[in-house]
VMD Tcl script that builds the backbone (N, CA, C; Angstrom):
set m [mol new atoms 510]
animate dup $m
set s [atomselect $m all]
$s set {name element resname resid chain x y z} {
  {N N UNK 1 A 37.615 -187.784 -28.918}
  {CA C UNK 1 A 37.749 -187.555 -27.482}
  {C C UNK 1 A 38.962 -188.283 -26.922}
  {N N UNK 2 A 40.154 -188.326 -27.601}
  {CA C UNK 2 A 41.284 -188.553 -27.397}
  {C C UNK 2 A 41.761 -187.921 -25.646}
  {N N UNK 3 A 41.678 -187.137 -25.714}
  {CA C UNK 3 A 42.178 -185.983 -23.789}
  {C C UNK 3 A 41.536 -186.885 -22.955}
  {N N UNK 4 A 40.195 -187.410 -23.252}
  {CA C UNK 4 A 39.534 -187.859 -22.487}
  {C C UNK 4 A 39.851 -189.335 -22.089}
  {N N UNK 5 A 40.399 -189.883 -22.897}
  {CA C UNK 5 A 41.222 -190.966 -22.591}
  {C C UNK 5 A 42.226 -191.082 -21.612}
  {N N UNK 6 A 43.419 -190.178 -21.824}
  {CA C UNK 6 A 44.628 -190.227 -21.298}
  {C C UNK 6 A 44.420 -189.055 -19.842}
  {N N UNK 7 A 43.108 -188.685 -19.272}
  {CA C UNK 7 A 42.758 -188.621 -17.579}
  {C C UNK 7 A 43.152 -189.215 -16.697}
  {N N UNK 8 A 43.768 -188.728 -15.877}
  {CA C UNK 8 A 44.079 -189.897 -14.964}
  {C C UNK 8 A 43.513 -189.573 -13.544}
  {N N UNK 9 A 43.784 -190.134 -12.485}
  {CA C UNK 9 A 42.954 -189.830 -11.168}
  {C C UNK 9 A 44.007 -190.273 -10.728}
  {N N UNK 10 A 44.519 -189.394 -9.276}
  {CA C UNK 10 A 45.489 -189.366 -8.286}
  {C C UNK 10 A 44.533 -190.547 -7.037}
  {N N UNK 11 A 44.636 -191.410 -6.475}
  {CA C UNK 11 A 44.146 -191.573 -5.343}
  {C C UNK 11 A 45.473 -192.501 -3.979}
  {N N UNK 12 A 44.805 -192.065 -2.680}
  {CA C UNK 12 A 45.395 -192.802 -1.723}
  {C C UNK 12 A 45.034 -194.172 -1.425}
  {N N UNK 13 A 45.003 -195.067 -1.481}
  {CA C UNK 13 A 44.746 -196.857 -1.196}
  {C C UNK 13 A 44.784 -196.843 0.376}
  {N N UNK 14 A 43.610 -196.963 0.916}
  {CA C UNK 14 A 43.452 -197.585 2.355}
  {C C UNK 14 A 43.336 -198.699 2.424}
  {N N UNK 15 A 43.570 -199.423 3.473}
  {CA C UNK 15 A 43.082 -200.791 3.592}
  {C C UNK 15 A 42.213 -200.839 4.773}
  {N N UNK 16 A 40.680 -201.276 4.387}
  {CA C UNK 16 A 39.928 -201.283 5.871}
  {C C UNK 16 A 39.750 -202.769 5.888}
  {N N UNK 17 A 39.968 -203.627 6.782}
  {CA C UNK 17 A 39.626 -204.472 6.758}
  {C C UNK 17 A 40.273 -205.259 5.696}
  {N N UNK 18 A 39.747 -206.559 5.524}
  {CA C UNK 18 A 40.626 -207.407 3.829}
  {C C UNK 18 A 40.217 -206.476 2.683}
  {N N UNK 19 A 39.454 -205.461 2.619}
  {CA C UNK 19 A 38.887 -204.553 1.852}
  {C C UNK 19 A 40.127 -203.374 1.392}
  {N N UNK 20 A 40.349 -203.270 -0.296}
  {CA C UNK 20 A 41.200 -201.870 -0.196}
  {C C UNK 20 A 40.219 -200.931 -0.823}
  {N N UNK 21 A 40.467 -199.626 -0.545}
  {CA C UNK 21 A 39.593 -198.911 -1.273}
  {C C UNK 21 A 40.804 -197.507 -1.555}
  {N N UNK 22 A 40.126 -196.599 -2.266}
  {CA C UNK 22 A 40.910 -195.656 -2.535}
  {C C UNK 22 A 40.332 -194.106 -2.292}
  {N N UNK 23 A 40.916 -192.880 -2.436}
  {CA C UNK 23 A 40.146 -191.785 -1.882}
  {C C UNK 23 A 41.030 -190.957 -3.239}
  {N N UNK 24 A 40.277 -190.172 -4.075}
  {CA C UNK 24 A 40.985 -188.993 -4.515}
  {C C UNK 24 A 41.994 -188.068 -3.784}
  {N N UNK 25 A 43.087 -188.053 -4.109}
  {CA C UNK 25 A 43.774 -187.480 -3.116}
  {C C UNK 25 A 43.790 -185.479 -3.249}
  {N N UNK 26 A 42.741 -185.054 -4.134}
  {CA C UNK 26 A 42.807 -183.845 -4.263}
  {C C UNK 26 A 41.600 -183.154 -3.310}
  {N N UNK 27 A 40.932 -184.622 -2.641}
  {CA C UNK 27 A 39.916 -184.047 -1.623}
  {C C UNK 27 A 40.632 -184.565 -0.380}
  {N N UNK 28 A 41.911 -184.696 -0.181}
  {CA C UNK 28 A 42.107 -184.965 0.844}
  {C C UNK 28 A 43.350 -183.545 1.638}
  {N N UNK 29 A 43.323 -183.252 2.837}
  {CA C UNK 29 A 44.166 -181.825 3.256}
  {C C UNK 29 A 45.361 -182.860 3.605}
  {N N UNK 30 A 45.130 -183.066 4.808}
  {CA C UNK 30 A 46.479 -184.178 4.893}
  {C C UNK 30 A 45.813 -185.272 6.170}
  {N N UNK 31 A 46.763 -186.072 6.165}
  {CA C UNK 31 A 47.052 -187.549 6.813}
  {C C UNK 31 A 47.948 -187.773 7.838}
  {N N UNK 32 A 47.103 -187.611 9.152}
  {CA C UNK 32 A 47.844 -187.759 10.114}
  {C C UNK 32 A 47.570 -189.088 11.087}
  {N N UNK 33 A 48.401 -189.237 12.051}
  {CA C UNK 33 A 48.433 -190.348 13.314}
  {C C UNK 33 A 47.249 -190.085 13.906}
  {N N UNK 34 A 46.815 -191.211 14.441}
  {CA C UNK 34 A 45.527 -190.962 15.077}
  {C C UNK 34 A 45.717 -190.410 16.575}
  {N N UNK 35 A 45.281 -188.917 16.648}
  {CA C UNK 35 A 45.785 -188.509 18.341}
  {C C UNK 35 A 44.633 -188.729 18.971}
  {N N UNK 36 A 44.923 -188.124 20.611}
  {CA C UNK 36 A 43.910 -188.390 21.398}
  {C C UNK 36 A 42.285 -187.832 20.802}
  {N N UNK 37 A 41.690 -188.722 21.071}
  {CA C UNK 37 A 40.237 -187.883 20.689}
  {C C UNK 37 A 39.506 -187.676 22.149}
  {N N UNK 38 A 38.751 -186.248 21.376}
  {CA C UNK 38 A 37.709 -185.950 22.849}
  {C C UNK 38 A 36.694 -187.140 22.619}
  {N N UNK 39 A 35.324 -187.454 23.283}
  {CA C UNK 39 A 34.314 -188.043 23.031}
  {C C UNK 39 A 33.114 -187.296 22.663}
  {N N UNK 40 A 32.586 -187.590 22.080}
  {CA C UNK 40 A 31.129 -186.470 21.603}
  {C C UNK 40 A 29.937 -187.454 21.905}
  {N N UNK 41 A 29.629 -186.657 23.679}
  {CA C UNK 41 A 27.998 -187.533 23.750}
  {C C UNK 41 A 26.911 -187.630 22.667}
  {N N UNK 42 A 26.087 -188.600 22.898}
  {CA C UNK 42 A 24.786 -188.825 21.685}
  {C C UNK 42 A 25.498 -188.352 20.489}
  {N N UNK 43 A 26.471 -188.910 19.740}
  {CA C UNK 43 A 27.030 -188.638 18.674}
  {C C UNK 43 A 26.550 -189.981 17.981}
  {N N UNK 44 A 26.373 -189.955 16.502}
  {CA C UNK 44 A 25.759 -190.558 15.644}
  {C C UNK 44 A 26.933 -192.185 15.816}
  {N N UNK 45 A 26.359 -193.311 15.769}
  {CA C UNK 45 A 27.134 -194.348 16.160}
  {C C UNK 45 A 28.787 -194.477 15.758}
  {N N UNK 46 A 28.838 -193.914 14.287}
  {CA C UNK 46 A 29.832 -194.008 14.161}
  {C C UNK 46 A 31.187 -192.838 14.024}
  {N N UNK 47 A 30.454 -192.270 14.683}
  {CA C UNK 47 A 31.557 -190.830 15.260}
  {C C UNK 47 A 32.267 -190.911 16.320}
  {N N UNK 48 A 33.794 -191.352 16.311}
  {CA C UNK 48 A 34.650 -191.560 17.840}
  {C C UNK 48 A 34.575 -190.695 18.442}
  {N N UNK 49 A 34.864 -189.334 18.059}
  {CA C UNK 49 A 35.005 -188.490 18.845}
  {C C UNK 49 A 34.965 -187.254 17.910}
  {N N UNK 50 A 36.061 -186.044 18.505}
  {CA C UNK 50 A 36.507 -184.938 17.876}
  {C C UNK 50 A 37.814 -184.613 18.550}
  {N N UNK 51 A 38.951 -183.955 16.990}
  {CA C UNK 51 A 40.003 -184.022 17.472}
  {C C UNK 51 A 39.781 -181.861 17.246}
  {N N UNK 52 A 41.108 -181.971 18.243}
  {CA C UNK 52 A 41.525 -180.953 17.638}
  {C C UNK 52 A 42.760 -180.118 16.780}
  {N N UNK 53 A 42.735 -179.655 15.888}
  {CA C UNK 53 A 43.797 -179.625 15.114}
  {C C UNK 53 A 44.130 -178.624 14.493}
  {N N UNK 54 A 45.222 -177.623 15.410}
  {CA C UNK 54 A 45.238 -176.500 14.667}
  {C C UNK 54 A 44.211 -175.060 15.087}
  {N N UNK 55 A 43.550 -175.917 16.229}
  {CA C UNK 55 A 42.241 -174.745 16.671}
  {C C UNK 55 A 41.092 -174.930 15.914}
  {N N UNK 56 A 40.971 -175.952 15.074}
  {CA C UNK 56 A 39.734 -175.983 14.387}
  {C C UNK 56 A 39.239 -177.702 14.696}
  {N N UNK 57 A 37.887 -177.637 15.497}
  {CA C UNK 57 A 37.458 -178.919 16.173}
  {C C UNK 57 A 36.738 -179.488 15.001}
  {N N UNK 58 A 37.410 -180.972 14.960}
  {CA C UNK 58 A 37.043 -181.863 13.232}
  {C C UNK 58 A 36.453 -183.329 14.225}
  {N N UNK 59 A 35.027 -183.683 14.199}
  {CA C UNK 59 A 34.364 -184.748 14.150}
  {C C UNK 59 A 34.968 -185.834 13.179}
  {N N UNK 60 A 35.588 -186.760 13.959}
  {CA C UNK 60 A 36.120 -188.179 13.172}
  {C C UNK 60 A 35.428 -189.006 12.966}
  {N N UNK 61 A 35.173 -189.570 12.087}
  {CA C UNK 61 A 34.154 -190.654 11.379}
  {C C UNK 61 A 35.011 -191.848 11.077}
  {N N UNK 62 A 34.355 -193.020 11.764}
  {CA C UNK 62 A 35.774 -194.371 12.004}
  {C C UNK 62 A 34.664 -195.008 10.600}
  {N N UNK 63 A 35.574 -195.282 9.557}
  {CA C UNK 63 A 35.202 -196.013 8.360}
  {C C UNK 63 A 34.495 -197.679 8.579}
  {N N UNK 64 A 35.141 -197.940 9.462}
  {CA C UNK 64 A 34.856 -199.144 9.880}
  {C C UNK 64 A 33.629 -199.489 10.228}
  {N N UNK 65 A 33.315 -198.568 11.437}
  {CA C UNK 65 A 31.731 -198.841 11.973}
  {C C UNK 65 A 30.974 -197.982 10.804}
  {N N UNK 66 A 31.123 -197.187 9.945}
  {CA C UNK 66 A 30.239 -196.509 8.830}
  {C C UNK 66 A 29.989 -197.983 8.143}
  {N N UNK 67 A 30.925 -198.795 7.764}
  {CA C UNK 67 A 30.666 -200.148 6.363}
  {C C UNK 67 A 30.285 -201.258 7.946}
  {N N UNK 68 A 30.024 -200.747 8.907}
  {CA C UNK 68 A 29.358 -202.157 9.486}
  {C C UNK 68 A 30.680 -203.545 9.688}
  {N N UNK 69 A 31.857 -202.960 9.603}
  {CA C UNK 69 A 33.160 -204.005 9.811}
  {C C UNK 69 A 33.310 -204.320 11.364}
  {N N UNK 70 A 33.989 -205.538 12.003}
  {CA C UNK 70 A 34.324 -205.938 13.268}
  {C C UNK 70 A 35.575 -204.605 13.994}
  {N N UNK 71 A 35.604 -203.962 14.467}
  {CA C UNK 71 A 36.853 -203.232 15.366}
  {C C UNK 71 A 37.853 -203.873 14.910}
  {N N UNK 72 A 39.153 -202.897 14.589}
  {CA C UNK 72 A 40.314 -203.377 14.098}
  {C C UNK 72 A 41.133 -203.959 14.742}
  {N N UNK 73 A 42.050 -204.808 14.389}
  {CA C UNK 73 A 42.987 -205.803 15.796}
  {C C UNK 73 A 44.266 -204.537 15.988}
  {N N UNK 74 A 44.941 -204.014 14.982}
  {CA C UNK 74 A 45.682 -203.157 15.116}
  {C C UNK 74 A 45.366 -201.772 15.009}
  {N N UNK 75 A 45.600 -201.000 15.513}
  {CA C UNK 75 A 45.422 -199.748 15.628}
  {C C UNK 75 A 46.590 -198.936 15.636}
  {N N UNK 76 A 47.828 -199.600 15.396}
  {CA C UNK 76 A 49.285 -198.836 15.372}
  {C C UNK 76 A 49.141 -198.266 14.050}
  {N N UNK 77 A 48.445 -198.665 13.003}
  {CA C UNK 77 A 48.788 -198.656 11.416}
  {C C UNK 77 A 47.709 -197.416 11.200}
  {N N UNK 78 A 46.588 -197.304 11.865}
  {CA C UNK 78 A 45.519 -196.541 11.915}
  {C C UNK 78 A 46.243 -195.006 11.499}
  {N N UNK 79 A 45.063 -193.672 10.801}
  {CA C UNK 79 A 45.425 -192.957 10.223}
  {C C UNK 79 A 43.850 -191.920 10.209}
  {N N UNK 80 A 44.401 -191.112 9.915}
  {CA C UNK 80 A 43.204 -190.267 9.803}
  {C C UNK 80 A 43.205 -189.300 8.552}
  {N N UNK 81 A 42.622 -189.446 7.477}
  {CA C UNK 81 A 42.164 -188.230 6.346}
  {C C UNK 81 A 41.787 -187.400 7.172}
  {N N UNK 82 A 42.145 -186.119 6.966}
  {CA C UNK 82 A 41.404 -184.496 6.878}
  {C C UNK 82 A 41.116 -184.299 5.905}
  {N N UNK 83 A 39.385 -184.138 5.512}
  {CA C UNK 83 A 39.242 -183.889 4.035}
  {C C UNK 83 A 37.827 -182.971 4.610}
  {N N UNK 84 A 37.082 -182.225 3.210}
  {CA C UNK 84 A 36.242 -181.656 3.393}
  {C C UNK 84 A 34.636 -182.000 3.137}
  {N N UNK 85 A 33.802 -181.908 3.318}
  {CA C UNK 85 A 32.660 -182.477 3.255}
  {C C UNK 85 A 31.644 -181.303 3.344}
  {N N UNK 86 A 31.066 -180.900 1.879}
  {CA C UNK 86 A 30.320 -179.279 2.123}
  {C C UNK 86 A 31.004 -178.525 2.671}
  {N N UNK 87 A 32.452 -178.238 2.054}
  {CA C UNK 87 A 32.832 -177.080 2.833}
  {C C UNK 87 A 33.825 -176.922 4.185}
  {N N UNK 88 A 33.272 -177.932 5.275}
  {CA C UNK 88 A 33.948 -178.661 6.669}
  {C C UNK 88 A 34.624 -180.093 6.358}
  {N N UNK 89 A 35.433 -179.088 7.450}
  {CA C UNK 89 A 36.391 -180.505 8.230}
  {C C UNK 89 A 36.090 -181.654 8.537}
  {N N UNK 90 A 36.340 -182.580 8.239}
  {CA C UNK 90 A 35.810 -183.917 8.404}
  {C C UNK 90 A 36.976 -184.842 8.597}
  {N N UNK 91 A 37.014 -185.779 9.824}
  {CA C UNK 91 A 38.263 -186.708 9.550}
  {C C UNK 91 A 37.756 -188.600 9.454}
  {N N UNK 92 A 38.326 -188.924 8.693}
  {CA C UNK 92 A 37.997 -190.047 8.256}
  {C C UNK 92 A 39.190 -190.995 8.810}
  {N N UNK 93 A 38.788 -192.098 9.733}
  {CA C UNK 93 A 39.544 -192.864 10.444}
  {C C UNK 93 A 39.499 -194.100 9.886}
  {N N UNK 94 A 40.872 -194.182 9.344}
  {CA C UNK 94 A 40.857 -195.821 7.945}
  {C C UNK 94 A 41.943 -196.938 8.676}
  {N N UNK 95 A 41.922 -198.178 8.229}
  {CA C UNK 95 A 42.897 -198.961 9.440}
  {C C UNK 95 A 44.476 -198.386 8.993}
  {N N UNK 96 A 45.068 -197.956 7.726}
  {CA C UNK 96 A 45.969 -197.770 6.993}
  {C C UNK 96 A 46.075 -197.448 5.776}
  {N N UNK 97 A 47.016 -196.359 5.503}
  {CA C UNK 97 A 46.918 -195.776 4.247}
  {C C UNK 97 A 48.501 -196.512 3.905}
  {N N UNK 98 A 47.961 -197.403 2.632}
  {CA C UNK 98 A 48.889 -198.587 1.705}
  {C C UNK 98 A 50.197 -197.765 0.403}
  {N N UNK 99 A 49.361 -196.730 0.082}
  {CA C UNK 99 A 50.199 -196.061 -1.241}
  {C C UNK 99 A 49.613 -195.317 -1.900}
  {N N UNK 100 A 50.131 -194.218 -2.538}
  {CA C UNK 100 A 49.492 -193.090 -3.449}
  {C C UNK 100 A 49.743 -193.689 -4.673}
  {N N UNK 101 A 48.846 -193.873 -5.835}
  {CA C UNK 101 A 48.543 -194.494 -7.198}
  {C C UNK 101 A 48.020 -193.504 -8.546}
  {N N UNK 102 A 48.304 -193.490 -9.304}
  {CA C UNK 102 A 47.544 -192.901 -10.443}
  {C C UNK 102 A 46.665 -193.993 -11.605}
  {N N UNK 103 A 45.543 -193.639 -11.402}
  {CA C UNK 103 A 44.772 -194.668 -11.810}
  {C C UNK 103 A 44.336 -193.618 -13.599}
  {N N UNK 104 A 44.125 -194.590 -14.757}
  {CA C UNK 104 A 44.122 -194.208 -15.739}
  {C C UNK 104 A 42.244 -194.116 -15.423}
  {N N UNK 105 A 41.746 -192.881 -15.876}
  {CA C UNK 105 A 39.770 -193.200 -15.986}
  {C C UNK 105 A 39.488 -193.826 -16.536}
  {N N UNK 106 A 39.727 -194.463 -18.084}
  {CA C UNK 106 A 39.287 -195.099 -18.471}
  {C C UNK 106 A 39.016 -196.550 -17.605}
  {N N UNK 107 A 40.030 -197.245 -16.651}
  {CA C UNK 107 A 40.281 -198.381 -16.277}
  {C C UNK 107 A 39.137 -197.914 -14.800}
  {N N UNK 108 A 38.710 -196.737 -14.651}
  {CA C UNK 108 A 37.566 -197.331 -13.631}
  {C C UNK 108 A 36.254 -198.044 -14.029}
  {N N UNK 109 A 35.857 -198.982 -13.444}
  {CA C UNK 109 A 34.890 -199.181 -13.472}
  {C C UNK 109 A 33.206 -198.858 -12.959}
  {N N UNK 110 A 32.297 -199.164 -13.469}
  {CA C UNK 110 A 30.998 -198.836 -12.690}
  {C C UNK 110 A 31.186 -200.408 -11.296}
  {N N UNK 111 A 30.648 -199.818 -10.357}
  {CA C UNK 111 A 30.390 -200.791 -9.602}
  {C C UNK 111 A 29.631 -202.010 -9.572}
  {N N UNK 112 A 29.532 -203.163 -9.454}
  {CA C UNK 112 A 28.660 -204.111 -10.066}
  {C C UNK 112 A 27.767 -203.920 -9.354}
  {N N UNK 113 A 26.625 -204.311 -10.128}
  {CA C UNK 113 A 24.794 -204.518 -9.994}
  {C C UNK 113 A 25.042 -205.603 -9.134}
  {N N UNK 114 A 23.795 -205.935 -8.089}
  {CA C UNK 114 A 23.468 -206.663 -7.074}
  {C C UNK 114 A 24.317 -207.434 -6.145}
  {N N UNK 115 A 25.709 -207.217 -6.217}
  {CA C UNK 115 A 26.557 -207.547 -5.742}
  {C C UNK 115 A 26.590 -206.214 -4.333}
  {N N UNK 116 A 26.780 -207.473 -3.247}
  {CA C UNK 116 A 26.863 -206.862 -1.793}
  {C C UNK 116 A 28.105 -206.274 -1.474}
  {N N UNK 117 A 28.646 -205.349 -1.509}
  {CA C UNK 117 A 29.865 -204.799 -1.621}
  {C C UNK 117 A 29.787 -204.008 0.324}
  {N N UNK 118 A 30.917 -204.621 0.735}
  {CA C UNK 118 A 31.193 -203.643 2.162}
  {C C UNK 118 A 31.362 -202.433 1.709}
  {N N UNK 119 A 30.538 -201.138 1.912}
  {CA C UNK 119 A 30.737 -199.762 1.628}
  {C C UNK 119 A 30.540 -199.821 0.152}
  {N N UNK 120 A 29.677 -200.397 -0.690}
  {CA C UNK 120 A 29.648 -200.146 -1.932}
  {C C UNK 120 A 28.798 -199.582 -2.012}
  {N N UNK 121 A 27.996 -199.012 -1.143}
  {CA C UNK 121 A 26.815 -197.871 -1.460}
  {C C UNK 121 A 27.467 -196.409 -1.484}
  {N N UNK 122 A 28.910 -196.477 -1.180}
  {CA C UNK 122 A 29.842 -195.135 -0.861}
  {C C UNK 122 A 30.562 -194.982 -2.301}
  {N N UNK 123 A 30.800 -195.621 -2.771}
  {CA C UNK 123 A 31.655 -196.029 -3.981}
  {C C UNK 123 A 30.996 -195.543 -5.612}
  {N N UNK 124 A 32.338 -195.051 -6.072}
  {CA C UNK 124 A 32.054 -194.132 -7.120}
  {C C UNK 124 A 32.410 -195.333 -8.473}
  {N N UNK 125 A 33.481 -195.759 -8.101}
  {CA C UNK 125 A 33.992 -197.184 -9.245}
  {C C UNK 125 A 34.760 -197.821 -8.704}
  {N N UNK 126 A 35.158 -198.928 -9.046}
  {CA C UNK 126 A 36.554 -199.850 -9.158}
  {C C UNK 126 A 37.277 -199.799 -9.744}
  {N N UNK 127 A 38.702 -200.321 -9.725}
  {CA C UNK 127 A 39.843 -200.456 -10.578}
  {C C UNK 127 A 40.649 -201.741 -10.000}
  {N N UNK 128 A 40.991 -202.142 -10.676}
  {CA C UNK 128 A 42.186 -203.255 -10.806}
  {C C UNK 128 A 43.698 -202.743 -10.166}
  {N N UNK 129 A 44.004 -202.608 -9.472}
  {CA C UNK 129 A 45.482 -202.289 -9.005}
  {C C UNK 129 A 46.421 -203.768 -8.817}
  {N N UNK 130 A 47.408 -204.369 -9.405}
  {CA C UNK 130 A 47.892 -204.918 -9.468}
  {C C UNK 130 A 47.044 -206.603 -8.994}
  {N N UNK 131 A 45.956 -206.329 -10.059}
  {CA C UNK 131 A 44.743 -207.311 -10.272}
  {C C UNK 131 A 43.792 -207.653 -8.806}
  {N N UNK 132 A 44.373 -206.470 -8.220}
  {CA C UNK 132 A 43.558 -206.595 -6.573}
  {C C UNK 132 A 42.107 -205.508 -6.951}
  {N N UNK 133 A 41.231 -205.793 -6.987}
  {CA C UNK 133 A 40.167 -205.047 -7.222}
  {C C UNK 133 A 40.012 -203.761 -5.476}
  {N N UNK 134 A 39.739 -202.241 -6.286}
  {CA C UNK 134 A 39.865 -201.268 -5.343}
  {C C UNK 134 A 39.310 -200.370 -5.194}
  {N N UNK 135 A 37.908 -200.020 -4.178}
  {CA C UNK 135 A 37.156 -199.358 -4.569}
  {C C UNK 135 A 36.969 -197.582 -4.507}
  {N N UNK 136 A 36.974 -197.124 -5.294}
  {CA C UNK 136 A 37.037 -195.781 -4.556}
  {C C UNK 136 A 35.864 -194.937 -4.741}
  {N N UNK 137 A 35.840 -194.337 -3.155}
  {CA C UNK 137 A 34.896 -193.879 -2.409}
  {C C UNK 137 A 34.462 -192.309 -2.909}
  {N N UNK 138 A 32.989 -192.424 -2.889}
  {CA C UNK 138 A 32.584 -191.601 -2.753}
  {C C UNK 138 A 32.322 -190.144 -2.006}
  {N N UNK 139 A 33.382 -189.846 -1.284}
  {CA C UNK 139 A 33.166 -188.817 -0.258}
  {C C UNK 139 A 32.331 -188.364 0.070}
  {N N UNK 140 A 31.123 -187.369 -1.125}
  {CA C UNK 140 A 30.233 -186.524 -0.899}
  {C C UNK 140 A 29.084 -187.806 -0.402}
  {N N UNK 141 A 29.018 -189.297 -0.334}
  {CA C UNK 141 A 27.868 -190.282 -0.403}
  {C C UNK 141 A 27.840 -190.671 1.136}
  {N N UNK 142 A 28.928 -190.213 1.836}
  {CA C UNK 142 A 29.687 -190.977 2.741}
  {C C UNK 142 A 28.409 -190.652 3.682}
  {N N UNK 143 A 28.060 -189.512 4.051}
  {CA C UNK 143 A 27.021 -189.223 5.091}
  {C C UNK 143 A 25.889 -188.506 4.370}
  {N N UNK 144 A 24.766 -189.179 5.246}
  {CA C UNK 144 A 23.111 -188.709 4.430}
  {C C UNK 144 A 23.075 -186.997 5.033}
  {N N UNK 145 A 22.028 -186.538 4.482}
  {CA C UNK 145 A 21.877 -185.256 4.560}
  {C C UNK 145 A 21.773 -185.306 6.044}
  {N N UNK 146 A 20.979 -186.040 7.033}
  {CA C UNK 146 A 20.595 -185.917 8.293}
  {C C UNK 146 A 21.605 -186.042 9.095}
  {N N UNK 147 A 22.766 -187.103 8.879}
  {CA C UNK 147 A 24.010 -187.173 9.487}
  {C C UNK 147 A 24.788 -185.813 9.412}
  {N N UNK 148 A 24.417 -185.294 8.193}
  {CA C UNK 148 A 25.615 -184.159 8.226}
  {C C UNK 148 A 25.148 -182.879 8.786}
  {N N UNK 149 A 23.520 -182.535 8.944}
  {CA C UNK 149 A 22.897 -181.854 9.636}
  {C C UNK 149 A 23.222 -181.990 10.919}
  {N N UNK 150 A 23.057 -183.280 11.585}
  {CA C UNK 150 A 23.866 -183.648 12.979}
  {C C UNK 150 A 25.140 -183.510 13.698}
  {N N UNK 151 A 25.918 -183.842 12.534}
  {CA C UNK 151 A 27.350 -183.157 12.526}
  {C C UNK 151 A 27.357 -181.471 12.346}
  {N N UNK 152 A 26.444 -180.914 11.702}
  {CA C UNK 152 A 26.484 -179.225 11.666}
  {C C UNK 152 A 27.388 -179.226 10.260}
  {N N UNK 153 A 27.246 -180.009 8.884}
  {CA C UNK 153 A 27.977 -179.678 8.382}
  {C C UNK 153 A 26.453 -179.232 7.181}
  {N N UNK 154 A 26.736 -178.655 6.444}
  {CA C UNK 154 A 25.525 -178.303 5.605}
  {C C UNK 154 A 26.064 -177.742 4.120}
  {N N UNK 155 A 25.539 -178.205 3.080}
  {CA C UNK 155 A 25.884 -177.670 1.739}
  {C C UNK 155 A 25.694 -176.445 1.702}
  {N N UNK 156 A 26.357 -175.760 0.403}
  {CA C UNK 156 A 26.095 -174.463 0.247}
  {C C UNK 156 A 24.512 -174.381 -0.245}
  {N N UNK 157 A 23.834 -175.401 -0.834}
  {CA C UNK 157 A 22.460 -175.370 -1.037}
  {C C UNK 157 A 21.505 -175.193 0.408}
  {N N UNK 158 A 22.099 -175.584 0.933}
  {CA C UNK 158 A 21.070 -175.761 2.668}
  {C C UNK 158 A 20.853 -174.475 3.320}
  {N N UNK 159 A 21.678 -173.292 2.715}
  {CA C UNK 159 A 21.898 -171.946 3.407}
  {C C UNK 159 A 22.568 -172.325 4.795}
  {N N UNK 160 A 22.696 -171.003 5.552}
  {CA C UNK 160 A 23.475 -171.629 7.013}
  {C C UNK 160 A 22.538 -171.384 7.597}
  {N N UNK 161 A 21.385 -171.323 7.955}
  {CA C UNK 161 A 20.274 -171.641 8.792}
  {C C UNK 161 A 20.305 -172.315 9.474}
  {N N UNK 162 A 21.155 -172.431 10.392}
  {CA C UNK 162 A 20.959 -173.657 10.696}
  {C C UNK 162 A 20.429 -173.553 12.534}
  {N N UNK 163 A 19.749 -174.833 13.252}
  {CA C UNK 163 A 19.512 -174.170 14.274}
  {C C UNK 163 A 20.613 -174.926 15.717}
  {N N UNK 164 A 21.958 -175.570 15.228}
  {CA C UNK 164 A 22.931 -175.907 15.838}
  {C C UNK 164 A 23.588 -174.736 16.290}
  {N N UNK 165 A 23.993 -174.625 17.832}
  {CA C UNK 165 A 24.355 -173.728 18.121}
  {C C UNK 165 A 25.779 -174.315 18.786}
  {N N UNK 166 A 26.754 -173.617 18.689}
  {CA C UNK 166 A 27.802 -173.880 18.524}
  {C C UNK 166 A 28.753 -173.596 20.404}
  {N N UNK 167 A 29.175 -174.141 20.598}
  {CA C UNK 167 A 29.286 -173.692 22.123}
  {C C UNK 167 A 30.740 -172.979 21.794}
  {N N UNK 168 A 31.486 -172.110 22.653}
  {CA C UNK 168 A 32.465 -171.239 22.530}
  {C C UNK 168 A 32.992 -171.879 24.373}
  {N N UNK 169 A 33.052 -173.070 24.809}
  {CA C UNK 169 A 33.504 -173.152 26.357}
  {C C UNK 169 A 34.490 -173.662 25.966}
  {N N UNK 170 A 34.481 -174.182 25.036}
  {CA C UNK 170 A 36.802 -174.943 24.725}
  {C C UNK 170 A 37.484 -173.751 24.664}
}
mol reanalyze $m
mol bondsrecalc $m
mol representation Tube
mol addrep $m
């Protein structure tokens, strides 16, 4: 199983907090400035808002309040993933995106046992990047089935049944 060795994984390096973590960059559409957001009443705590982009309205999810972190001091550096989640738009609000990396698979790791990790319940493995340990995230872990029901986002397993009704007044 030689091929299986020499795999490698593309990812982007955020930095949330003293925390770096990383995102596959083949689930990501693109990376933009953080623009104005609308607000979305009774939205799940950690949903700022919704942007719009392109004509297609994407619910932003601030990484920060998801791992339970203090509000960021800077917000100039701030950034937003467009990536997909079942299918939908999803934007993921990180303090800064650090550098695009190619990480060898072999060199990920499993995440450690009983160790309290900020967002390590999101996290697929670690790696060593220039001996800075870096975790990268789980996307599909990021929101429970009920969050994403709330958001209206639903697997192709869920059917579209769904009983969110979608308003057409924007």
């Amino acid at each position: 199983m030689t091929t299986q060795e020499l795999q490698e994984i593309q990812v982007a390096c955020l930095k949330m907090g003293d925390g770096l973590y990383a995102v596959d960059i083949m689930r990501i559409r693109e990376i933009i400035r953080v623009p104005r957001l609308a607000p979305l009443p009774r939205a799940l705590p950690f949903v700022e808002g919704v942007i719009n982009l392109r004509g297609s309205v994407i619910p932003v999810v601030d990484l920060r309040k998801r791992f339970g972190l203090p509000p960021a001091e800077n917000a100039e550096t701030a950034r937003l993933l467009i990536l997909s989640i079942s299918g939908q738009p999803i934007a993921l609000m990180v303090d800064e995106v650090t550098e695009m990396i190619t990480i060898p698979l072999r060199e990920l790791k499993a995440p450690p046992r009983g160790v309290r990790i900020v967002g390590g319940e999101y996290m697929v493995g670690l790696c060593l990047v220039r001996e800075v340990p870096v975790m990268l995230l789980n996307i599909d872990a990021l929101l429970t089935f009920q969050e994403k029901a709330e958001l209206g986002i639903f697997s192709p397993q869920t059917g579209g049944t769904s009983t969110n009704k979608k308003s057409s007044a924007c």
